[in-house]
Every structure is written in C-alpha cells, then in structure tokens.
TORMAR-722691 format. One line per 5 residues: their letters; for each residue x negated, y, z negated of C-alpha. Coordinates in Angstrom, 2 decimals, m for minus. Each point is the difference from the previous one (the first is absolute). Example, Ala and Ser with C-alpha at 12.3 -4.5 7.8 and 13.67 -1.06 7.14 Angstrom:
BEGIN
AS	m12.30,m4.50,m7.80  m1.37,3.44,0.66
END
This chain:
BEGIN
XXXXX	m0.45,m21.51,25.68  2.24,1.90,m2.16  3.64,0.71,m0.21  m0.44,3.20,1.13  m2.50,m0.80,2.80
XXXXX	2.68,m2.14,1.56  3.09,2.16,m0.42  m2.40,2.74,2.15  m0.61,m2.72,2.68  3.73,m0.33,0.15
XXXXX	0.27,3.79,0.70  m2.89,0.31,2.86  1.80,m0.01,3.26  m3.52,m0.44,1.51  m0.14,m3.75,m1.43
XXXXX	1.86,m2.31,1.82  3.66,m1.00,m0.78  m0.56,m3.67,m1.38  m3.10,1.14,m1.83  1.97,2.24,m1.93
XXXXX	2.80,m2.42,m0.47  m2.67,m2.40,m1.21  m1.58,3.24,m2.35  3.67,m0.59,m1.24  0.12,m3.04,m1.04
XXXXX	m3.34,0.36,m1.83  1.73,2.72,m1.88  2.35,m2.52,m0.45  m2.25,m2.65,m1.27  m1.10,2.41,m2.77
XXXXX	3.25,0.90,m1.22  2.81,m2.12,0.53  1.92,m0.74,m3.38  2.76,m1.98,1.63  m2.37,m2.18,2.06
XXXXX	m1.83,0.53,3.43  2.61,m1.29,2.22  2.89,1.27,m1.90  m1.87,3.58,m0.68  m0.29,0.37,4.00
XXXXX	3.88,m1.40,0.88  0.74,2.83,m3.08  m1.52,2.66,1.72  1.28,m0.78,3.55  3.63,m0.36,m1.30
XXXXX	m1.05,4.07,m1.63  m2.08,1.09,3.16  1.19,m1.87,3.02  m2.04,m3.08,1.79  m3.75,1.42,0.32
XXXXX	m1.71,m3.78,0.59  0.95,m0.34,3.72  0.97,2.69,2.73  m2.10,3.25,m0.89  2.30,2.17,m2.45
XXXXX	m2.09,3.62,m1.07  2.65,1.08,m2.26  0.79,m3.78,m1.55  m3.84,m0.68,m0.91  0.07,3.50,m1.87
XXXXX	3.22,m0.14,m1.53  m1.18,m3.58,m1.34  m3.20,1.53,m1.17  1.81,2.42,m1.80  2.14,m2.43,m1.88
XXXXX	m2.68,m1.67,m1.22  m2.16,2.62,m1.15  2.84,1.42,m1.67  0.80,m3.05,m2.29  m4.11,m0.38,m0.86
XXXXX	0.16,3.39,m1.43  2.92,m0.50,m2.09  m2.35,m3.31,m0.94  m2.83,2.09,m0.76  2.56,2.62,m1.90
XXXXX	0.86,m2.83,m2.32  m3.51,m1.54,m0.05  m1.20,3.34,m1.60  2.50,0.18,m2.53  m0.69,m3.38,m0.91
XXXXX	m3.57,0.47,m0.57  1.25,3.06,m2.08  2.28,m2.30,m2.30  m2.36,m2.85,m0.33  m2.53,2.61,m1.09
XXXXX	2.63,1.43,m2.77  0.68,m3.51,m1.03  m3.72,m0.54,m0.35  m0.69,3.09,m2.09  2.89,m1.13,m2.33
XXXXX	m1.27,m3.46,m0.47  1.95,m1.98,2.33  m2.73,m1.88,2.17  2.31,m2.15,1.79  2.75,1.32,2.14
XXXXX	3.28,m0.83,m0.71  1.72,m3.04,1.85  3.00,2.15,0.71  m1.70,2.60,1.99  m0.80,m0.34,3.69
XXXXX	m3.25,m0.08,0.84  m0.60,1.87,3.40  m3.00,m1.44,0.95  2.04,m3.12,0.39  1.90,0.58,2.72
XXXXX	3.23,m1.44,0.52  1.94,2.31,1.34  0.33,2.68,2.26  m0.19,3.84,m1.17  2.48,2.57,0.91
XXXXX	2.66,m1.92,1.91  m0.61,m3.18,m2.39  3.67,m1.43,0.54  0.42,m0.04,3.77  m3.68,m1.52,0.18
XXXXX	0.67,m2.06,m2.63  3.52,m1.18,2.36  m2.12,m0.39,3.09  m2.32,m1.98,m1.69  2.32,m2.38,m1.00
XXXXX	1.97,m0.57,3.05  m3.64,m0.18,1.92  m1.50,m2.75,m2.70  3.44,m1.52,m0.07  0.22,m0.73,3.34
XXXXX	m4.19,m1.46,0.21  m0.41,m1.69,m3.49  3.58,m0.45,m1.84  0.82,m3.59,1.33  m3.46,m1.97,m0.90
XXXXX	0.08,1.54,m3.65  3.40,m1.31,m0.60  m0.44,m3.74,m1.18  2.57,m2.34,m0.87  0.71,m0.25,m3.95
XXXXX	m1.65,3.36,m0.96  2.94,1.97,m1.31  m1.75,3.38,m0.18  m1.34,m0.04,3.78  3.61,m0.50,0.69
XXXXX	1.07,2.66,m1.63  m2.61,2.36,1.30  1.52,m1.31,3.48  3.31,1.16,m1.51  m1.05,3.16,m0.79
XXXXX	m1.90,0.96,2.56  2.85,m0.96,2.43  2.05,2.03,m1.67  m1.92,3.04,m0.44  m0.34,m0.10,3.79
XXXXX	3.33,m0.31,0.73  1.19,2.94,m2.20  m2.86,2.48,0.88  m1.75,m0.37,m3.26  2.93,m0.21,m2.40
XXXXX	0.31,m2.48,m2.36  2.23,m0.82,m3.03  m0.67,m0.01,m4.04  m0.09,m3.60,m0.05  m2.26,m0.59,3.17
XXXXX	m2.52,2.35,m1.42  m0.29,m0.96,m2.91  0.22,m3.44,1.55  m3.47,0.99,2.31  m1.88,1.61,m3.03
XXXXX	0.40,m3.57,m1.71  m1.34,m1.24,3.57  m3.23,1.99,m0.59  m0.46,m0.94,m3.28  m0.42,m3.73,0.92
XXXXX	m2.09,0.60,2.55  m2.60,2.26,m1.41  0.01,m2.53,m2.14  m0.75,m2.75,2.31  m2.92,2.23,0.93
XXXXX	m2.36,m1.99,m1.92  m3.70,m0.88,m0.07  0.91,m3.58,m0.15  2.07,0.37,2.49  m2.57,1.53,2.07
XXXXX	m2.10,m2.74,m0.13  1.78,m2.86,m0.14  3.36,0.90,2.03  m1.17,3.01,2.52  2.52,m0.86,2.33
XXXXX	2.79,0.42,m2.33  m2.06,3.24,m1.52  0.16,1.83,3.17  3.85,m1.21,0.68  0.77,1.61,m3.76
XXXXX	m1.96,3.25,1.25  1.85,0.58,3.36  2.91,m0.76,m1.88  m0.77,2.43,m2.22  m1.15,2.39,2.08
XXXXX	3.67,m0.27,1.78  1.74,0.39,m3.46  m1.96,3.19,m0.61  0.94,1.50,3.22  3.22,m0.78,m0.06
XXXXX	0.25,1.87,m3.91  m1.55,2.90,1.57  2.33,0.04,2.77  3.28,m0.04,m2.17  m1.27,1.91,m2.66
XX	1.88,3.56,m0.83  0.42,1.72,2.99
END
C-alpha cells in the first residue's frame, strides 16, 4: 500500500484503534528520515503518546506532522529534479558534491533542527556507548559533541563545530569498500558514528 492509502486508514474511525496505529507506523516505515524508532518517539513528543491508551486527537495530530514534513520533502524533491535538469541542459552530468541530494534522506523537512535534537538524544541514549572504542580519538570527540549539544539544546561553539565537521570528514572517509569487506564491523561503527555527527550538525546549525 501507499502512503496515502495508510494515512486514510489512520483517519477511518470505522477501523479499529490499533489497526490504525499500526496504518501509522507503516506510514512511518515509508518515510522516516530520522529513523523508525526515533521518527515515532519524534512525533509522540509533537502529538502526544498515540501507541498505547486510545488517543483520537494524538493519532491525527501525529498524522498530520508527518504528512506535513513529506510534503516539504516532496517540495524540495521537485525543485531538485528541476536543478539537476538545468545542470544537465548546461553540461553538468554529475551533480555537485556540495548540494544535498533529497532523495537521500538524512534529515527531517520542515522542523529539521528539533528532529534532528530528538534524534540525537534518542540514538544517544540506544547506540552512543558501543560506538565509542578505546583509542579512537574522533568517536570520542563525537561523544564530546554530542554530549554537549544535548546539554545546551543544540548550541555549540566555533571550535566544537568546526571540531565535528573534521569528525565527519574522517569518517566518510572510513566509509570504504575495503572496509566493507574486510572490516564490516568497524564499517558500520564509522556509519552510526557518522550518522550521530550528522545529526548533531543539523541540530546546532543556524537557528
């Protein structure tokens, strides 16, 4: 089923409460650019608790929230597509390694920095302490700054900024084909690290 098939299952009072809930979480599972879990704890910190005791207005309210941050998606998907087919006309066949590329999604659309907040102090909390190994300075420092974007609400200083974006740049480059193959544990520690490090520049970015 669709999107849209789901998000009109969540509306029908006439199908039963956890079916709807679970219509939810499909539309969930087809849109969730900060992660299942963390998508649904996102939208019950915006809506209210909708998973357990029956809540009419919640469910909706949640609904709402995330249908509104797909269409700013599909807003910027569009104009995108618009770009890339500008930059095509003029030659340029490859898009540019600065540009964001929305159909990678990374973040969420229209309320990117509290998302992008929640997200880290929900993948904090399940995945920050196996990812931090002894004698690997930049996990440590991801630690760092994740602790302290956290415990200033997103803010963080010239220095530990610039101090992350270094972060990433090791660790995308870690993100290897060798390493895929021959280290995949260490692969898939670099990528949650990363994935951290990337939330947590969204989340203190300019407000």
């Amino acid at each position: 089923m669709s999107f849209g098939n789901f998000a009109r299952k969540v509306r029908d009072r006439g199908v039963p409460y956890r079916h709807r809930v679970g219509a939810l979480r499909s539309c969930v599972q087809l849109y969730r650019p900060i992660g299942f879990c963390a998508t649904l704890s996102f939208l019950e910190e915006r809506a209210g608790a909708f998973q357990g005791k029956p809540d009419e207005e919640a469910l909706v309210r949640a609904l709402e929230v995330i249908e509104a941050s797909r269409g700013v998606w599909h807003a910027e998907l569009r104009a995108y597509g618009e770009r890339r087919l500008v930059a095509k006309r003029a030659g340029r066949r490859q898009p540019s390694g600065r540009e964001e590329n929305p159909h990678h999604l990374t973040r969420w659309y229209g309320d990117e920095r509290r998302a992008a907040l929640h997200a880290v102090m929900f993948d904090s909390r399940r995945k920050l302490g196996p990812l931090v190994v002894p004698g690997d300075p930049v996990a440590e420092q991801v630690k760092s700054c994740v602790d302290a974007c956290l415990a200033s609400a997103g803010a963080l200083g010239a220095e530990q900024r610039e101090a992350l974006a270094g972060c990433v740049r090791e660790l995308e480059g870690r993100l290897t084909p060798a390493q895929w193959t021959d280290h995949r544990g260490e692969y898939f520690r670099a990528s949650g690290l990363l994935w951290l490090a990337r939330q947590v520049e969204v989340a203190s970015g300019p407000r």
